[in-house]
N, C-alpha and C positions, 0 to 999 in steps of 0.2 A: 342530487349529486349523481354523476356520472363518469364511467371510466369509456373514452373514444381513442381506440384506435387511430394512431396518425399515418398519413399516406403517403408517404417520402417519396413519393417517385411522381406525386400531383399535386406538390406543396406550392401553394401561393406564396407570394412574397410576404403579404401582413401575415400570415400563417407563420412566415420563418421568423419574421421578427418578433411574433408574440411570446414562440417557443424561446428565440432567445431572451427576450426581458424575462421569460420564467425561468430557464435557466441561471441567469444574472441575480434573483431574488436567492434561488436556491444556494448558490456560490456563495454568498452572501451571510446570509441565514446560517448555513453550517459552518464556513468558513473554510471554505477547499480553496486550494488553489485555481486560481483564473487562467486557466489554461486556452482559452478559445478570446480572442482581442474582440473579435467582432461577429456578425453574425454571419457571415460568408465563410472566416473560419471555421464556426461552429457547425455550419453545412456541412463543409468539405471535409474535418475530422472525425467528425460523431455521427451526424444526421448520416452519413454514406453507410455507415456500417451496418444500416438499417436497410438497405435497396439491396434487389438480389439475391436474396437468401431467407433463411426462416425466421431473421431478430427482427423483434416487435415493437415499435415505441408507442407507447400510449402517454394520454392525457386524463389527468382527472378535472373537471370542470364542477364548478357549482354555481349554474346558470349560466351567466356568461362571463366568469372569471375561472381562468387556467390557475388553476391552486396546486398543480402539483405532475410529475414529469415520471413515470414508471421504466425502463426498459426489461426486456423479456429478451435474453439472449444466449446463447451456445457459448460452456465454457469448460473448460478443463480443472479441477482440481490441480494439487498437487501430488498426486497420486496420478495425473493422468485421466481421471474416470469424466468423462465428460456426461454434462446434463445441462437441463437451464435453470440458469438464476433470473429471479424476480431482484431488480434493484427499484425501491422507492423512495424517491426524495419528493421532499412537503415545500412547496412554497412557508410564507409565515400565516399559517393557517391551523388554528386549536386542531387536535385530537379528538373529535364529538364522537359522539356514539353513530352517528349518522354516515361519516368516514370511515368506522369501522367496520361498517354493517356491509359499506360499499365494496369494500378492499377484501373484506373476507367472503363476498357471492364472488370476487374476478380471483383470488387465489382458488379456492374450492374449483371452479372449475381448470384453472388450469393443473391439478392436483390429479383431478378425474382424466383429463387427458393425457398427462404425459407419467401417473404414478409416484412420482418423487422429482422434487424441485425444489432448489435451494434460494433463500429469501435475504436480502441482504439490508438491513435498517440503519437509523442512524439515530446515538446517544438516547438510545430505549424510548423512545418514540411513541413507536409502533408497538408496545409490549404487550398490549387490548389484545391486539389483534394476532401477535405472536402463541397467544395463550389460546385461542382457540384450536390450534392444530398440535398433532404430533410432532416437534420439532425438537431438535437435539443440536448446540451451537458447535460448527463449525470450526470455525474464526474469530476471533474479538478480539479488537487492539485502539488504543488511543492514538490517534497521531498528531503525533509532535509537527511544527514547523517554525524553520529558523529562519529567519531574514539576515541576508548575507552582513549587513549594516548593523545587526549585533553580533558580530565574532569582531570578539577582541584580540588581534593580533598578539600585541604584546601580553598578554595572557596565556596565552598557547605558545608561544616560543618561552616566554618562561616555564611553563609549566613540562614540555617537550623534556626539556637541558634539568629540571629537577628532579621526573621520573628517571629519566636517563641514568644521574650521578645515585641515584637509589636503588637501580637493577641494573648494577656492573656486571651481574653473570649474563645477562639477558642483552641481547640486541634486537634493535627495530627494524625493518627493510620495509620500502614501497617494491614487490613483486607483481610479475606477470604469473598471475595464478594457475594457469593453462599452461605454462613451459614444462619440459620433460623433468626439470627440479623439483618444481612446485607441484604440480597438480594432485597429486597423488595424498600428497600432504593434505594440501588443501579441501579436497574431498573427505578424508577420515577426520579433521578437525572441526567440517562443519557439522558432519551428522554424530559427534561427539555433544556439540553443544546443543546441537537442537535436541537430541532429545533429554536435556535439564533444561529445557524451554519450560516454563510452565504452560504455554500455549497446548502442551501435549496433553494436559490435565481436563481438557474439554473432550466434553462424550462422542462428537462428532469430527475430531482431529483429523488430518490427514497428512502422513507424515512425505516433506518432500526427502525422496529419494535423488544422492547424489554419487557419481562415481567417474572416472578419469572417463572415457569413452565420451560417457553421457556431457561432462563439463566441457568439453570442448566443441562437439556439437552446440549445446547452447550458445559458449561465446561466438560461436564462429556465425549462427543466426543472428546474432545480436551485434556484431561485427556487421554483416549486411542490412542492418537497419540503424547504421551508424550508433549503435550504444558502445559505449566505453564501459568498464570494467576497472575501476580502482582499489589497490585492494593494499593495506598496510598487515604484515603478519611480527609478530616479536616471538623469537629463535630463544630456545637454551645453549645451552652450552655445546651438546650433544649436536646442535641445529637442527633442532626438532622445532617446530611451529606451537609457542602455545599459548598463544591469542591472534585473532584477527579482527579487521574493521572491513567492511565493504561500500563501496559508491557507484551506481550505476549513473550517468551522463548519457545523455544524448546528444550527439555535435549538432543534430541538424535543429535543435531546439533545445540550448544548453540552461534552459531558467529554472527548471526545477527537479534539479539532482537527488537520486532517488537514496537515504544511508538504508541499508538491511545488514545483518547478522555480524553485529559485533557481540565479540562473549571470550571468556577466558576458562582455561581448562582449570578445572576445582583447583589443582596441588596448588595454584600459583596467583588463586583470587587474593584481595587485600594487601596488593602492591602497588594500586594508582597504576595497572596494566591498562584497565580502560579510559581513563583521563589519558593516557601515554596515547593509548591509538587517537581519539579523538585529536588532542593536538597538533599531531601531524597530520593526520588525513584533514582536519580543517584550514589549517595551514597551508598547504600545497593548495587547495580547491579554492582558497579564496582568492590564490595569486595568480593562479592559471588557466580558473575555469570562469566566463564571465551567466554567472547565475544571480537570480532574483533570491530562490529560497529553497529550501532543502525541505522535504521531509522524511519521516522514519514512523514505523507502526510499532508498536509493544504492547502486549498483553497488560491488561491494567495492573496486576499483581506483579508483575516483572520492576522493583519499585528501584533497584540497584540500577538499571539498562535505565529507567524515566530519570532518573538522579541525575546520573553521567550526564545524558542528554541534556537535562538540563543547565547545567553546569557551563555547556559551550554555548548554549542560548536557546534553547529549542522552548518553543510554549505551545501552550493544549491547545488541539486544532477542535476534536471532534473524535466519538467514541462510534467506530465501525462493526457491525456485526453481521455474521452470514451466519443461516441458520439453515439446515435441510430439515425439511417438513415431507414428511410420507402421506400418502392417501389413506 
């Protein structure tokens, strides 16, 4: 067994097509979204990101079968602090001690070269080979994914109209989160909820920082790469914000709509607030956005946020973890 180095800038044609049938296994295998139709896609989105710079794709081989697809690339935290992650994804290929052995001589040295680099596995996998280093988790979230063809319409408009008639003090709005009304808001309610995240309870967390400046810049890059921003918030009385739901889209490829950070603030949990956002934000996006399938990341212990989720139809994709490993 062996880890090679791929050439992206001297790739033969069988060469692309084999990466993509192993890509296609792995798709598969864990059940990500198929994001790449064909293999010329798969060139022009993924494979490029490799030419020109320091990210690495490798191949793990065991003789002459591609069993497995590594990338070694430049990334930012949420904190900003950039470093590289190791991401490994296994064709359908056992766990031996022999792969383990392999994977732990190519981290080791890249550990010695670069001091700290963070490792990103899939549904404890890789846990052999996790336990041989200093490593403290990150990140860890299950993701959910929903196929548009199970949201039940009339579920969610009923369900919308009976939250509603149950939080008369409360109102819903679909807002521009970024407007001189909102954002302000919008920023102190998310780093409210995030930190009663339990994702914060991990030794290796890194908290995203948010603030008006800063959110507008993002949307405004994110505006230039055609993403959309959907964002449903429910008002007291006072109209103060105190729940939100979010949806990222992208127009230039609207099939797999990204939901992050819905949550409600403590005083006001145990009112069906987040069954209330879910309705509506599923409701608008199925009538006006044309998407295959949604997904959304949650902390496995987050059992309230996998509930809700559930509930409008979301089912288990696949258990992600990133892990920073020191030398």
């Amino acid at each position: 067994m062996e880890i090679i180095k791929v050439e992206i800038d001297s790739l033969a044609t069988e060469e692309l097509q084999g990466l993509y049938a192993a890509n296609c296994l792995i798709v598969e295998k864990y059940g990500f979204l198929k994001r790449h139709r064909d293999a010329n896609e798969y060139r022009d989105l993924f494979l490029s990101t490799f030419s020109g710079n320091s990210n690495e794709l490798f191949v793990i081989k065991n003789g002459l079968s591609l069993c497995g697809i590594m990338s070694f690339a430049r990334y930012a935290d949420w904190g900003g602090k950039e470093r590289y992650k190791l991401t490994i994804e296994l064709c359908k290929l056992p766990v031996t001690k022999l792969l383990v052995e392999c994977l732990a001589k190519f981290v080791q040295g890249k550990l010695e070269e670069h001091g700290q680099i963070a490792i990103t596995t899939y549904n404890d996998e890789l846990d052999t080979l996790i336990e041989r280093f200093s490593c403290k988790v990150q990140l860890r979230g299950n993701t959910y994914i929903l196929d548009k063809a199970d949201i039940d319409a009339d579920l969610l408009s009923k369900a919308a109209e009976e939250y509603q008639a149950k939080n008369s003090d409360l109102r819903i709005a679909y807002v521009d989160a970024t407007s001189e009304e909102h954002i302000k808001h919008y920023c102190d309610l998310f780093m409210e909820l995030q930190d009663d995240m339990p994702d914060v309870t991990e030794e290796g967390f890194v908290q995203f920082v948010t603030y008006p400046d800063k959110q507008k810049q993002i949307n405004e890059n994110s505006a230039k790469r055609s993403m959309v921003h959907h964002c449903y918030m429910i008002f007291n009385a006072e109209n103060e914000p105190v729940a939100m739901t979010n949806v990222s889209v992208n127009n230039d490829d609207p099939r797999f709509p990204y939901q992050f950070m819905i949550g409600v603030k403590g005083a006001y949990r145990g009112r069906g607030l987040g069954k209330w956002l879910y309705a509506a934000m599923y409701k608008k996006l199925s009538e006006d956005v044309s998407f295959e399938k949604m997904f959304v990341h949650h902390h496995p212990t987050n059992i309230h946020a996998i509930n809700i989720s559930k509930w409008v139809g979301y089912k288990f994709g696949y258990l992600e973890t990133t892990y920073i490993a020191d030398d």
